[in-house]
VMD Tcl script that builds the backbone (N, CA, C; Angstrom):
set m [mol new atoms 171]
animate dup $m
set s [atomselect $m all]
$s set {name element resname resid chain x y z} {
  {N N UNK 1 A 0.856 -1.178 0.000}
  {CA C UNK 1 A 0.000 0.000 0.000}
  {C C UNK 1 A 0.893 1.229 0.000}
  {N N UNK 2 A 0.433 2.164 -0.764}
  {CA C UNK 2 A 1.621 3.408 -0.937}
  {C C UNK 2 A 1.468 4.247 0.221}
  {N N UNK 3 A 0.261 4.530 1.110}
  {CA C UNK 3 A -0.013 5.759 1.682}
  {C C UNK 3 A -0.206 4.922 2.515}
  {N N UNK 4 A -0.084 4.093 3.714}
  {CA C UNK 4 A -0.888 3.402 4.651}
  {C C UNK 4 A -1.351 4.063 5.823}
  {N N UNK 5 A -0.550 5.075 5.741}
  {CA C UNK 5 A -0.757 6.464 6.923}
  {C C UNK 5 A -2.164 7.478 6.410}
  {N N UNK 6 A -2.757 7.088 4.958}
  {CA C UNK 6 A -3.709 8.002 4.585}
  {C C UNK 6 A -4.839 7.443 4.502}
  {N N UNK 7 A -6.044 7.512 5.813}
  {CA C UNK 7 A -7.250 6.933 6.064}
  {C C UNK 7 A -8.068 7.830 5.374}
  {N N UNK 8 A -9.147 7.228 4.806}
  {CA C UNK 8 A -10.323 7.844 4.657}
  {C C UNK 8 A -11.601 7.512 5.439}
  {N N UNK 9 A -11.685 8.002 6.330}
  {CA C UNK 9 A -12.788 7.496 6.701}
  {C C UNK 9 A -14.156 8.546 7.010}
  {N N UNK 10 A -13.953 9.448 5.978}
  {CA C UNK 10 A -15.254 10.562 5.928}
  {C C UNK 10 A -15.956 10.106 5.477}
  {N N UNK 11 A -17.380 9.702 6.347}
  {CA C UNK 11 A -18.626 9.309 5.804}
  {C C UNK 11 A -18.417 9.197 3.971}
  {N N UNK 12 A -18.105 10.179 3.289}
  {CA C UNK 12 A -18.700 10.730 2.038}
  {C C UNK 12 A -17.234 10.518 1.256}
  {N N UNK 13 A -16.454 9.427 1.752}
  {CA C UNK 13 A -15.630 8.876 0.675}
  {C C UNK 13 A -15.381 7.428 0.814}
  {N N UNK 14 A -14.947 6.854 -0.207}
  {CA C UNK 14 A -14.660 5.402 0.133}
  {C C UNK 14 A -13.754 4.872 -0.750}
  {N N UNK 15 A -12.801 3.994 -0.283}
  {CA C UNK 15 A -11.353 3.405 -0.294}
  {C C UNK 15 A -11.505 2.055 -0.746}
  {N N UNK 16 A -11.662 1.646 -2.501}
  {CA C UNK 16 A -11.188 0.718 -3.112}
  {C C UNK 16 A -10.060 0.021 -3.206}
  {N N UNK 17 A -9.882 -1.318 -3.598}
  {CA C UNK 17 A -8.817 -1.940 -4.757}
  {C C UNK 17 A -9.104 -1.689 -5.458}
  {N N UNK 18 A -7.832 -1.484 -6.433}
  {CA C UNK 18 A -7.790 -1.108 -7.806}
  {C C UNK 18 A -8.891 -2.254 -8.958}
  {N N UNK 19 A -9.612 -1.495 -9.926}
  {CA C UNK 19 A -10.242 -2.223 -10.340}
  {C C UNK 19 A -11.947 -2.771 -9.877}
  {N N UNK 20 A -11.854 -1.957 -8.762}
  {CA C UNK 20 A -13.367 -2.331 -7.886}
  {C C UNK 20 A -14.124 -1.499 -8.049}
  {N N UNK 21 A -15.606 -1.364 -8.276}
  {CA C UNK 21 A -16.244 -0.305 -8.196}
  {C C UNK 21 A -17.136 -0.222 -7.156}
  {N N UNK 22 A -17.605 0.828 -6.374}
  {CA C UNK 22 A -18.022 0.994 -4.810}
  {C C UNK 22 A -19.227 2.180 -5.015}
  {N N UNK 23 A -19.896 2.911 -4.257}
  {CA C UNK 23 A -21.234 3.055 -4.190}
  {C C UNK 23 A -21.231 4.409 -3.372}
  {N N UNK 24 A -21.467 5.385 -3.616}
  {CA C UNK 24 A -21.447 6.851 -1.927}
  {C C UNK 24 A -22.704 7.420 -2.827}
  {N N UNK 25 A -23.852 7.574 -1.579}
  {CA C UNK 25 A -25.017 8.331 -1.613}
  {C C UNK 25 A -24.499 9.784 -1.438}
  {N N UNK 26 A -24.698 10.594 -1.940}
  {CA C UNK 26 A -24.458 12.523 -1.421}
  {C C UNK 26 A -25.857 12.905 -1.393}
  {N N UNK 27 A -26.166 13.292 -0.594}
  {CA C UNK 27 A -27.324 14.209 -0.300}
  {C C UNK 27 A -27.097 15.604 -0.341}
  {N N UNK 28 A -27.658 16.608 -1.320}
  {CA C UNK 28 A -27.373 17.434 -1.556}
  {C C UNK 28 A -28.976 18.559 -1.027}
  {N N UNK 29 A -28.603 19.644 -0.654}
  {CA C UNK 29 A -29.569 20.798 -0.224}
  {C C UNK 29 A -30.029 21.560 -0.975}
  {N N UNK 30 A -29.098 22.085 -1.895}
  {CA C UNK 30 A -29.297 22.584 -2.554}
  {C C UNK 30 A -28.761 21.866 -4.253}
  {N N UNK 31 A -29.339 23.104 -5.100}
  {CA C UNK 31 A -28.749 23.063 -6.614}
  {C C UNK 31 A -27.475 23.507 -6.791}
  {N N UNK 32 A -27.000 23.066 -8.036}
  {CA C UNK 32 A -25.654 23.925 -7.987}
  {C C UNK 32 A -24.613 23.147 -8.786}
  {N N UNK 33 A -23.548 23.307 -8.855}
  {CA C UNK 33 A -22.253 22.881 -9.640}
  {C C UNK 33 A -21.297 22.491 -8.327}
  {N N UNK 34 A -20.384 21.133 -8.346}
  {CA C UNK 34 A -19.977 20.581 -6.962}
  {C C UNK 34 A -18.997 19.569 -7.786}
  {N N UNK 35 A -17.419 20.323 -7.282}
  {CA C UNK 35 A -16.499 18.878 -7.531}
  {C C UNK 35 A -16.247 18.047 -6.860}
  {N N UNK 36 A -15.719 17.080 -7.707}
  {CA C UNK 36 A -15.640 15.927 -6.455}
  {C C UNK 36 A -14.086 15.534 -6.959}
  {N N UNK 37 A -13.298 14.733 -5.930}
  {CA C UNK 37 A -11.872 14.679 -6.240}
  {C C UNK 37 A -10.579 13.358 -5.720}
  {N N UNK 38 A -10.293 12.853 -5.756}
  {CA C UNK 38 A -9.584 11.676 -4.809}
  {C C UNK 38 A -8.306 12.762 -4.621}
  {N N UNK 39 A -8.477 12.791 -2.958}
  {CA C UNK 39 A -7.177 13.312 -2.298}
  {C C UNK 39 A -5.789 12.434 -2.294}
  {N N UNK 40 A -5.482 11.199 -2.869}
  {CA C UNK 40 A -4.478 10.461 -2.159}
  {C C UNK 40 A -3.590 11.566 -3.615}
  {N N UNK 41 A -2.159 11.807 -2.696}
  {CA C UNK 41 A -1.210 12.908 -4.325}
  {C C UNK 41 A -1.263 12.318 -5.399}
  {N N UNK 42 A -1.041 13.075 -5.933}
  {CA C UNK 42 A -0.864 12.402 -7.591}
  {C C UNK 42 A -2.327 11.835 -8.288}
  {N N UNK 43 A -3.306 11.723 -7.731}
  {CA C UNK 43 A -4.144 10.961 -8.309}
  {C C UNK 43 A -4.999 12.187 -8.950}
  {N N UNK 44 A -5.400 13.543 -8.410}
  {CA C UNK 44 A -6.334 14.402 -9.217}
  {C C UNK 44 A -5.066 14.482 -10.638}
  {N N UNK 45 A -4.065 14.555 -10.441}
  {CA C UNK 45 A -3.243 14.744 -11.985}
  {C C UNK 45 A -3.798 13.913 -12.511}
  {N N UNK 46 A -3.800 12.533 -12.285}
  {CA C UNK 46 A -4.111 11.240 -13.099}
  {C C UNK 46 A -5.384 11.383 -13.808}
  {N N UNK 47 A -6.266 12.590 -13.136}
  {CA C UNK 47 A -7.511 12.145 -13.761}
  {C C UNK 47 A -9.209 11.934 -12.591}
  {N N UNK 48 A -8.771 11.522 -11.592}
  {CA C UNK 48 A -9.193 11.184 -10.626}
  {C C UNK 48 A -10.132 11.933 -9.878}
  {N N UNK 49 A -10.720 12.855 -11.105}
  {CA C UNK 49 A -11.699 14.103 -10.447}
  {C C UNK 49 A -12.752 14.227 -11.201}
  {N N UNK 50 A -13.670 15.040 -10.893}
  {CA C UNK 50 A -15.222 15.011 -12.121}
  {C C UNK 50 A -16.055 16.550 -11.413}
  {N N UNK 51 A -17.267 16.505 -11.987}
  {CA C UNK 51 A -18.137 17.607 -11.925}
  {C C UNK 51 A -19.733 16.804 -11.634}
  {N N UNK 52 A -20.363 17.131 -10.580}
  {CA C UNK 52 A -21.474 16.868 -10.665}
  {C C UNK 52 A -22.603 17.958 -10.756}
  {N N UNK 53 A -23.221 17.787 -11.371}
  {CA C UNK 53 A -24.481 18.815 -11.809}
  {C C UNK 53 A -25.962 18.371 -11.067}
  {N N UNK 54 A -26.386 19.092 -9.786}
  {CA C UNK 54 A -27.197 19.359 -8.833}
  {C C UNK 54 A -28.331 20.487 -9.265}
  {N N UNK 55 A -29.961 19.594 -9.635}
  {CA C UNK 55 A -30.768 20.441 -10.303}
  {C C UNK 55 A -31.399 20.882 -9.002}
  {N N UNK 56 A -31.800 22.392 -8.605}
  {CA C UNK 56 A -32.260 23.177 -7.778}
  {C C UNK 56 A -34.075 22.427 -7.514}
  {N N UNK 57 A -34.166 22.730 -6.206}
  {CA C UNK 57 A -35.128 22.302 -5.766}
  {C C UNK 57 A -36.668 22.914 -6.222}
}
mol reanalyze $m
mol bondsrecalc $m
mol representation Tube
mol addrep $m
């Protein structure tokens, strides 16, 4: 493991093997534009980030 010192354990992320795909509900309040991002380094370079689009209530 590269980071073994780097937990995630915020409700609103979750920590795969490579190759696995996994599941996070977001409950959102409002509408709006909201990134989302994997903190471990190097990985937002890789790609490892997106945009979600939140239609107003």
């Amino acid at each position: 493991e590269k980071f073994p010192e780097m937990e995630h354990d915020d409700p609103n992320s979750i920590r795969l093997p490579a190759g696995q795909s996994g599941e996070i509900v977001w409950k959102f309040t409002t509408g709006g534009e909201f990134k989302f991002a994997c903190l471990i380094p190097g990985h937002y370079e890789a790609g490892m980030h997106g945009d979600v689009t939140v239609a107003g209530k």
